[in-house]
N, CA, C and O atoms as a GROMACS GRO file, in nm:
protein
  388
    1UNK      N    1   1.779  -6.488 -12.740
    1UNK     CA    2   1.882  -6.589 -12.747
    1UNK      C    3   1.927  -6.617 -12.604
    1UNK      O    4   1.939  -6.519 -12.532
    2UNK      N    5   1.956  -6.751 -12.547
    2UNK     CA    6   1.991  -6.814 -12.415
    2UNK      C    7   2.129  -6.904 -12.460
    2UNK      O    8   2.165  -6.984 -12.546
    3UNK      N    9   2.185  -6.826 -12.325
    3UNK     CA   10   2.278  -6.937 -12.335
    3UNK      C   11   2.322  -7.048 -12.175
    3UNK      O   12   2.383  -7.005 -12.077
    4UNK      N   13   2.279  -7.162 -12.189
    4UNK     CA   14   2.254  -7.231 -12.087
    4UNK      C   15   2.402  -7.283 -12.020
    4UNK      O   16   2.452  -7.351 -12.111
    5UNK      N   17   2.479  -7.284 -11.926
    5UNK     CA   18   2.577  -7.290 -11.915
    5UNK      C   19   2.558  -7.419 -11.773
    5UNK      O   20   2.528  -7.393 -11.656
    6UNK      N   21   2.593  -7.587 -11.844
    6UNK     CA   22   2.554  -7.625 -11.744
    6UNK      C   23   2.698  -7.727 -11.671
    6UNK      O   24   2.789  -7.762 -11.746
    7UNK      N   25   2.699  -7.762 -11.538
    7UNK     CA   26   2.755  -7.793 -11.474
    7UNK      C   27   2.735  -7.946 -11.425
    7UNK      O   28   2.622  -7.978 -11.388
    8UNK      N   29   2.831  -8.035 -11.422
    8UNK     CA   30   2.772  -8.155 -11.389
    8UNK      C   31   2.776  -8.146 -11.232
    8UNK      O   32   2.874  -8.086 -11.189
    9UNK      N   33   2.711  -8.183 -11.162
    9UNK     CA   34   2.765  -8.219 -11.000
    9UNK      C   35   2.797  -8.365 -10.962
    9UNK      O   36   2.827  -8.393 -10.846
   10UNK      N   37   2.790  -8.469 -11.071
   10UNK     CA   38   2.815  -8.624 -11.089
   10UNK      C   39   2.948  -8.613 -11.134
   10UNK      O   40   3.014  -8.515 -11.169
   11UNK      N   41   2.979  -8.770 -11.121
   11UNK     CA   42   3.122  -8.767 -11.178
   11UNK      C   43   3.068  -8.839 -11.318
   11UNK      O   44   2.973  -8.910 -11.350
   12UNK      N   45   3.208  -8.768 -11.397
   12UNK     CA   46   3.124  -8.802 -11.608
   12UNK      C   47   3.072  -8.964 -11.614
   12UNK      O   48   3.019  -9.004 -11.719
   13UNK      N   49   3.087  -9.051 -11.506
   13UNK     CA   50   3.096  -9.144 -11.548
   13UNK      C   51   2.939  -9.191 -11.543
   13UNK      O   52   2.879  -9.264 -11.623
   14UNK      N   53   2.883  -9.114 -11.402
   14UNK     CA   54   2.741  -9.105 -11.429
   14UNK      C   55   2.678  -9.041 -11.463
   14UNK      O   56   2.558  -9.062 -11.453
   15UNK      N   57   2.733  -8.915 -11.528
   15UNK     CA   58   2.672  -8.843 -11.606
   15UNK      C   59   2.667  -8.894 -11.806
   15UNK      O   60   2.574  -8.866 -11.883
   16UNK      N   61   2.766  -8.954 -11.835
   16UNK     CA   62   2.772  -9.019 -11.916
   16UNK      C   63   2.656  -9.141 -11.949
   16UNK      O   64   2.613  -9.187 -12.055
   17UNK      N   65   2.636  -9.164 -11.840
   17UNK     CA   66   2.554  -9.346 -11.837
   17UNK      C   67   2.358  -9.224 -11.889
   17UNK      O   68   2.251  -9.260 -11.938
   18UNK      N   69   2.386  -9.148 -11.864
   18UNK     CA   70   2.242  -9.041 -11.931
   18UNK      C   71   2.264  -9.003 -12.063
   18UNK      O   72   2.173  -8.955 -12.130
   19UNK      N   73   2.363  -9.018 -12.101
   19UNK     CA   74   2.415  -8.929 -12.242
   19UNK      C   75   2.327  -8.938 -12.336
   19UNK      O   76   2.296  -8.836 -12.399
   20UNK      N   77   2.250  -9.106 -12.375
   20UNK     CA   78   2.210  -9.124 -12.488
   20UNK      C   79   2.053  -9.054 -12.479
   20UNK      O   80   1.999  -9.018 -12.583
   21UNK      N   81   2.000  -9.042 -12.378
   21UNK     CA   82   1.879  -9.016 -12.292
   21UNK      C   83   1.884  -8.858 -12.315
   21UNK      O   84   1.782  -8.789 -12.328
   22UNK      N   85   1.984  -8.821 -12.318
   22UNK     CA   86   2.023  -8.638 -12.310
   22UNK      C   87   2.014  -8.616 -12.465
   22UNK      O   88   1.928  -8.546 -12.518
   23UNK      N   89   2.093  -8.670 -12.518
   23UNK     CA   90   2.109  -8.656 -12.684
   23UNK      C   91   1.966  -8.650 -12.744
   23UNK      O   92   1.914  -8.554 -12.799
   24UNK      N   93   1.905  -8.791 -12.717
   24UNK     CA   94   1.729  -8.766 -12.732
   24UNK      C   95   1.655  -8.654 -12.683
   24UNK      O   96   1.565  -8.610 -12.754
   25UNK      N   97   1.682  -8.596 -12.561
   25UNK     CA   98   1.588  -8.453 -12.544
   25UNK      C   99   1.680  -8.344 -12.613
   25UNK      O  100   1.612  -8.243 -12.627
   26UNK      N  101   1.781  -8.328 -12.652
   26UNK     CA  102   1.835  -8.260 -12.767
   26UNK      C  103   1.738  -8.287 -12.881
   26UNK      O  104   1.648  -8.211 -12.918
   27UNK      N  105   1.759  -8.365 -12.914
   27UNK     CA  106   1.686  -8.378 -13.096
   27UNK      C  107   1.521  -8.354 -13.038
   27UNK      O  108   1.456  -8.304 -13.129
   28UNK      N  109   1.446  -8.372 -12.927
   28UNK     CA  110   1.331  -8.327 -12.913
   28UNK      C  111   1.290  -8.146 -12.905
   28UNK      O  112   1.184  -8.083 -12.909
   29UNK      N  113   1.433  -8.107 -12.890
   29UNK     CA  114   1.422  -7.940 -12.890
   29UNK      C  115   1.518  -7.928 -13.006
   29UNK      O  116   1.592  -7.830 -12.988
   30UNK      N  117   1.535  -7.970 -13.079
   30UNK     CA  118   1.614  -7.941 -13.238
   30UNK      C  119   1.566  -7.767 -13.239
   30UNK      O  120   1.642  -7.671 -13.229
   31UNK      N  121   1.412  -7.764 -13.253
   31UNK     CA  122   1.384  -7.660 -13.324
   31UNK      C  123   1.430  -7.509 -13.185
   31UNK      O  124   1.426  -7.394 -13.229
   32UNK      N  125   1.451  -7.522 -13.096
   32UNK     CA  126   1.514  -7.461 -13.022
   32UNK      C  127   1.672  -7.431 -12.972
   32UNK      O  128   1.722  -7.321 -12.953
   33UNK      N  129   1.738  -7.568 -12.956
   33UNK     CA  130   1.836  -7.564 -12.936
   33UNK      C  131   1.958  -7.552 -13.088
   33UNK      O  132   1.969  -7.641 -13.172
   34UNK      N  133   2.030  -7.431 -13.090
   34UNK     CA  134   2.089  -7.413 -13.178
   34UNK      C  135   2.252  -7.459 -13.202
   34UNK      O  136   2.313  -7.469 -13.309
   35UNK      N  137   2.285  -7.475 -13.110
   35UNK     CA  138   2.391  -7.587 -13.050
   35UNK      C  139   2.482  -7.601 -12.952
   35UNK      O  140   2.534  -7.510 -12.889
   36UNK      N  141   2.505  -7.748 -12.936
   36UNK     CA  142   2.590  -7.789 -12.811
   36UNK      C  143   2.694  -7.795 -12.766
   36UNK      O  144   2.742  -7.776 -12.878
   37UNK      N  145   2.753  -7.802 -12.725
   37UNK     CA  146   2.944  -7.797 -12.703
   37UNK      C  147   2.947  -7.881 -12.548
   37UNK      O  148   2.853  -7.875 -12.468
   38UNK      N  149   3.088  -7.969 -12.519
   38UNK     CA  150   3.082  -8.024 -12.437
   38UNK      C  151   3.238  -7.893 -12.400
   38UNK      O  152   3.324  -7.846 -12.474
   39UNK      N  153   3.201  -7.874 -12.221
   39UNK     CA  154   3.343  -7.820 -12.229
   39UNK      C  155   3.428  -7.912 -12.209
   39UNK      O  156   3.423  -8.035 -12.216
   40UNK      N  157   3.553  -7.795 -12.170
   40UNK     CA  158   3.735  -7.883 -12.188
   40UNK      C  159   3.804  -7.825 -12.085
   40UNK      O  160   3.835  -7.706 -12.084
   41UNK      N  161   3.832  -7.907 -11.994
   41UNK     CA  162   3.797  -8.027 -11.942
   41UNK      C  163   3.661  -8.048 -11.928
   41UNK      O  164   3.582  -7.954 -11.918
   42UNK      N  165   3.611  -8.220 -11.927
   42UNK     CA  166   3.460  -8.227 -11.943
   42UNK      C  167   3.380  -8.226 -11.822
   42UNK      O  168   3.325  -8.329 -11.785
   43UNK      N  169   3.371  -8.114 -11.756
   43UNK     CA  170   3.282  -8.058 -11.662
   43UNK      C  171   3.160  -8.028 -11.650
   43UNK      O  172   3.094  -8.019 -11.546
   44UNK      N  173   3.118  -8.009 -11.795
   44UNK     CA  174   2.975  -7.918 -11.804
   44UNK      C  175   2.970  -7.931 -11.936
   44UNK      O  176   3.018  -8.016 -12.011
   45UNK      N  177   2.886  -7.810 -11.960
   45UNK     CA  178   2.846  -7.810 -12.194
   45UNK      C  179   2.808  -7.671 -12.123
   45UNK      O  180   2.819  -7.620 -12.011
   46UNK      N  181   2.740  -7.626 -12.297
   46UNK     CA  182   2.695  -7.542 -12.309
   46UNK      C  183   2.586  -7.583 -12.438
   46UNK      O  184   2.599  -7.673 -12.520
   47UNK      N  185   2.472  -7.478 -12.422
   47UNK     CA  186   2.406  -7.519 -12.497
   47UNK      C  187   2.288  -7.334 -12.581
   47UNK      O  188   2.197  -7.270 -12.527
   48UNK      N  189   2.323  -7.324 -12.655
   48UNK     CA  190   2.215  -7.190 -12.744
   48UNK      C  191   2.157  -7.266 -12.792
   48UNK      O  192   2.170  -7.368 -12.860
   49UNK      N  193   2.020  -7.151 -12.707
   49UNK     CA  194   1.886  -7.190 -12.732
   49UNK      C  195   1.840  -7.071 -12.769
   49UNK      O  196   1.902  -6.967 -12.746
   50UNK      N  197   1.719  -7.076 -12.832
   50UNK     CA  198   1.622  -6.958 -12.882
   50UNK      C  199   1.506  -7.002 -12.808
   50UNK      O  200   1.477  -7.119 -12.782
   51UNK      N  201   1.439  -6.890 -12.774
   51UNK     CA  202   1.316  -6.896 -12.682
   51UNK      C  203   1.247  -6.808 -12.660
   51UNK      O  204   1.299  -6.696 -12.657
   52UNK      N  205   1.113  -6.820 -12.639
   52UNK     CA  206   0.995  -6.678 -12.641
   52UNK      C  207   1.043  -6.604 -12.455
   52UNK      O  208   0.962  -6.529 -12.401
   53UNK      N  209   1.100  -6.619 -12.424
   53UNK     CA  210   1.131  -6.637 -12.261
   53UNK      C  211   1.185  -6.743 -12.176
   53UNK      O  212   1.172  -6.864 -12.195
   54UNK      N  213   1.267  -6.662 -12.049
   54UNK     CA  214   1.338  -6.765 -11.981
   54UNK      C  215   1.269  -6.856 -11.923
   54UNK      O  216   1.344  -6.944 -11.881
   55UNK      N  217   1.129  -6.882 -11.896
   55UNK     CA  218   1.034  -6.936 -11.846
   55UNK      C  219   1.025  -7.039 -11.931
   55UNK      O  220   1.029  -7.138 -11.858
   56UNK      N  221   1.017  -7.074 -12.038
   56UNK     CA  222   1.056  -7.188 -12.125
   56UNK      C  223   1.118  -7.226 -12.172
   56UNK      O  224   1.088  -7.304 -12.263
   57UNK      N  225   1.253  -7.194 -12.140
   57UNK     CA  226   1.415  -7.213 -12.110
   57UNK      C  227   1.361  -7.294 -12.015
   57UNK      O  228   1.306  -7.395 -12.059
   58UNK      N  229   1.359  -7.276 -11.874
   58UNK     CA  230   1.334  -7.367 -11.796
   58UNK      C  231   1.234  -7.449 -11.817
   58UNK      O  232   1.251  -7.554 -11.755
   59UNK      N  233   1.156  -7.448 -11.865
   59UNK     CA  234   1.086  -7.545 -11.879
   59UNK      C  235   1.135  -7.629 -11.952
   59UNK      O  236   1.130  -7.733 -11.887
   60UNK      N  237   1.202  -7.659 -12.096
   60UNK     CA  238   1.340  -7.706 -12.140
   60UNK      C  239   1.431  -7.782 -12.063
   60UNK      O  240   1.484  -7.892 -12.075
   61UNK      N  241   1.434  -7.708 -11.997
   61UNK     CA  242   1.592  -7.768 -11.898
   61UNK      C  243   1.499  -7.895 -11.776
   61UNK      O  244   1.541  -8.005 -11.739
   62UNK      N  245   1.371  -7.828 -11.741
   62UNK     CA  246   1.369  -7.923 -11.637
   62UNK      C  247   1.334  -8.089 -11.702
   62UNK      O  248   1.310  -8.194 -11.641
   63UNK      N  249   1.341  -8.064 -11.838
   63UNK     CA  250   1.339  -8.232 -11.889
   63UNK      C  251   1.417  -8.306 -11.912
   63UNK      O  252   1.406  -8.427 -11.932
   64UNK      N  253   1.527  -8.227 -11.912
   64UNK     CA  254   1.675  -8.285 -11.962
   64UNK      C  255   1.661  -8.384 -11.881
   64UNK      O  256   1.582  -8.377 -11.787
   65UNK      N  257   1.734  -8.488 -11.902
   65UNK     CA  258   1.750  -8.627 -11.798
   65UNK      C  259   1.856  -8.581 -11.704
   65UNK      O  260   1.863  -8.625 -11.589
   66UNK      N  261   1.957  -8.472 -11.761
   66UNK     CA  262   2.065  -8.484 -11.672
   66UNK      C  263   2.003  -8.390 -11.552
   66UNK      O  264   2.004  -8.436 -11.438
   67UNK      N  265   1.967  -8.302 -11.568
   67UNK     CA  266   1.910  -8.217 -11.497
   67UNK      C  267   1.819  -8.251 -11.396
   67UNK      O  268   1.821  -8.201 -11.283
   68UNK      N  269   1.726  -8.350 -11.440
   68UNK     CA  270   1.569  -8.419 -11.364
   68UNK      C  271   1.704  -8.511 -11.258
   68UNK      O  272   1.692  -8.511 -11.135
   69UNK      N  273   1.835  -8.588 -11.335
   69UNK     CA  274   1.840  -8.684 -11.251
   69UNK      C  275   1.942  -8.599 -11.117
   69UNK      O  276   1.997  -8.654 -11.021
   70UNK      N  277   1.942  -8.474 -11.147
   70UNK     CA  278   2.040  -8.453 -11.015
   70UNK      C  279   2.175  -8.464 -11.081
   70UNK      O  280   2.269  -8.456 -11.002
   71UNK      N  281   2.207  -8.482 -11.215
   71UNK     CA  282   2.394  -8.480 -11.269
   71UNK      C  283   2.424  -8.356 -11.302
   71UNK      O  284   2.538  -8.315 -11.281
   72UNK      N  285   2.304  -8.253 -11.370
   72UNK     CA  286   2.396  -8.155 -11.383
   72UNK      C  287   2.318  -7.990 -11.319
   72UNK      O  288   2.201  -8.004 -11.283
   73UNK      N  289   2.361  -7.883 -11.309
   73UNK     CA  290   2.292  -7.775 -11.286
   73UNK      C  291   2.340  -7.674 -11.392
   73UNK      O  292   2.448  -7.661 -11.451
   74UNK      N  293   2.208  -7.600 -11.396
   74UNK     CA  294   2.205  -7.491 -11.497
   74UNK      C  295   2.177  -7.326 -11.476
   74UNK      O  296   2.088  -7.264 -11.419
   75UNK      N  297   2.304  -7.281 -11.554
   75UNK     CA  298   2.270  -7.094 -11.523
   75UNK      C  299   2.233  -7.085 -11.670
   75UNK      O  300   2.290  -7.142 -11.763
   76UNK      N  301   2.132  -7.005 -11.676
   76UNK     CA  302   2.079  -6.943 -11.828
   76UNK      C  303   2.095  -6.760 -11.765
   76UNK      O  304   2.069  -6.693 -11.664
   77UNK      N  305   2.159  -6.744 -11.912
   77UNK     CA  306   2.191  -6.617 -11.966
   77UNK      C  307   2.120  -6.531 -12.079
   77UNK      O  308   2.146  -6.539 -12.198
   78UNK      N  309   2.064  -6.480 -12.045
   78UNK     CA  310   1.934  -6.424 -12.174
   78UNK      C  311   2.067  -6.268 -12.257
   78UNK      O  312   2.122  -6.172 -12.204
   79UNK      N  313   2.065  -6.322 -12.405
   79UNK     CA  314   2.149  -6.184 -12.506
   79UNK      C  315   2.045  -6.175 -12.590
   79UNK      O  316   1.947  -6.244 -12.618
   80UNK      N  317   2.093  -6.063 -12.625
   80UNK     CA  318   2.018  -6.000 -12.794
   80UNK      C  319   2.142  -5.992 -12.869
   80UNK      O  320   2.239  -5.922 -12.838
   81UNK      N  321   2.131  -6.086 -12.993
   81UNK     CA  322   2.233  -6.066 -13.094
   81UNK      C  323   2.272  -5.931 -13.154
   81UNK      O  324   2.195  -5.845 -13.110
   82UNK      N  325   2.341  -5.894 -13.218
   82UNK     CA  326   2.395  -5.793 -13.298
   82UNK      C  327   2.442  -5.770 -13.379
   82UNK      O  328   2.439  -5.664 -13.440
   83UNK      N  329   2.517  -5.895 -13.410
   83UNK     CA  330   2.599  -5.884 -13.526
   83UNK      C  331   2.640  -6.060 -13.488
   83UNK      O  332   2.665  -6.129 -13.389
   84UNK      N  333   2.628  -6.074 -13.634
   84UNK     CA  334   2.653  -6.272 -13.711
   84UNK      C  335   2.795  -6.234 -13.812
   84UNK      O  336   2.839  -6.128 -13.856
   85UNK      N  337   2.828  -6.343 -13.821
   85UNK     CA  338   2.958  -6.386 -13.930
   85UNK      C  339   2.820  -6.383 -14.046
   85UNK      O  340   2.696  -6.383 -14.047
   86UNK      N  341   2.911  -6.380 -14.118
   86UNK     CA  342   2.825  -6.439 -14.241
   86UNK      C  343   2.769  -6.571 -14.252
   86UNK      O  344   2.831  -6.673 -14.222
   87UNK      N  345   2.634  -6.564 -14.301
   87UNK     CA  346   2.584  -6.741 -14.302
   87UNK      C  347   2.526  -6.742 -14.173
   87UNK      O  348   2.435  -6.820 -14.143
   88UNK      N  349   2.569  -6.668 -14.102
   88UNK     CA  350   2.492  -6.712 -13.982
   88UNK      C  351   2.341  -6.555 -13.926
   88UNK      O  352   2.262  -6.566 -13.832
   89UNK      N  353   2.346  -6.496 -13.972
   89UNK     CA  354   2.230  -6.384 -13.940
   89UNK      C  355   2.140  -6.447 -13.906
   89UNK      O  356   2.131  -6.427 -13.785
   90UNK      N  357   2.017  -6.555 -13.958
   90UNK     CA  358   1.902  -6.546 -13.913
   90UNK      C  359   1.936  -6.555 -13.745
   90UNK      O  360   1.836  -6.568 -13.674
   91UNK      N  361   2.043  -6.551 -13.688
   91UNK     CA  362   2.071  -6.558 -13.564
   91UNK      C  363   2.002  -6.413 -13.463
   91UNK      O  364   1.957  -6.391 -13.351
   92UNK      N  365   2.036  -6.334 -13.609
   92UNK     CA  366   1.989  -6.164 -13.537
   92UNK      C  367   1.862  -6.184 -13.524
   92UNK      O  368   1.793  -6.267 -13.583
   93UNK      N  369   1.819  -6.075 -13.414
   93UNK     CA  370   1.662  -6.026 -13.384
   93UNK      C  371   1.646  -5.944 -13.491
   93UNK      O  372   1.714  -5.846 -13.519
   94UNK      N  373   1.511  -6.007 -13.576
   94UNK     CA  374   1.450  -5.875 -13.702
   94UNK      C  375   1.435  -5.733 -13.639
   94UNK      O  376   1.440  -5.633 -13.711
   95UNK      N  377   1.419  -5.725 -13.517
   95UNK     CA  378   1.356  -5.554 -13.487
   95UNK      C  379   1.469  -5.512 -13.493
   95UNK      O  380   1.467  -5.390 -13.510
   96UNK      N  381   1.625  -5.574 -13.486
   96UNK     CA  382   1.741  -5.515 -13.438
   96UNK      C  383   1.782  -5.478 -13.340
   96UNK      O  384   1.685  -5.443 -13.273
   97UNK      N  385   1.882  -5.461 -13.282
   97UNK     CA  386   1.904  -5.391 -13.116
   97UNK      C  387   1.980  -5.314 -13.109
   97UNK      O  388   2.004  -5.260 -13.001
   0.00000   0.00000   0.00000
């Protein structure tokens, strides 16, 4: 499990003018990205992802539009789950940790 923690270095207004462009490479990693959050104040997002490795995390990230265009930068954080609310487990690793 990754959690991508990204930063705009644009102001929202041109980071915004990518949004719809960003939203589309979202739904192109649906089956990866588990979900998005914009933060508060709107500085950055966040985004959980699942991935065989951080190496295709980045590879991920370097398509984002915001990312390719220079609006935002990204720290990825690699966890092993442990424990889910209910409804949410398939989140855990089967081997367990």
């Amino acid at each position: 499990m990754f959690v991508l923690l990204a930063r705009y270095t644009r102001p929202i207004e041109e980071v915004d003018a990518l949004l719809e462009e960003h939203k589309a490479w979202i739904g192109r990693n649906a089956d990866r990205i588990l979900l998005t959050a914009r933060e508060e104040p709107l500085v950055g997002g966040l985004i959980l992802a699942r991935a065989g490795s951080v190496d295709e995390v980045w590879e991920m990230i370097r398509e984002d539009p915001f990312h390719a265009a220079g609006m935002s930068e990204y720290e990825v954080r690699e966890y092993r789950p442990v424990r889910a609310a209910p409804g949410l487990e398939g989140l855990l690793d089967p081997a367990g940790g």
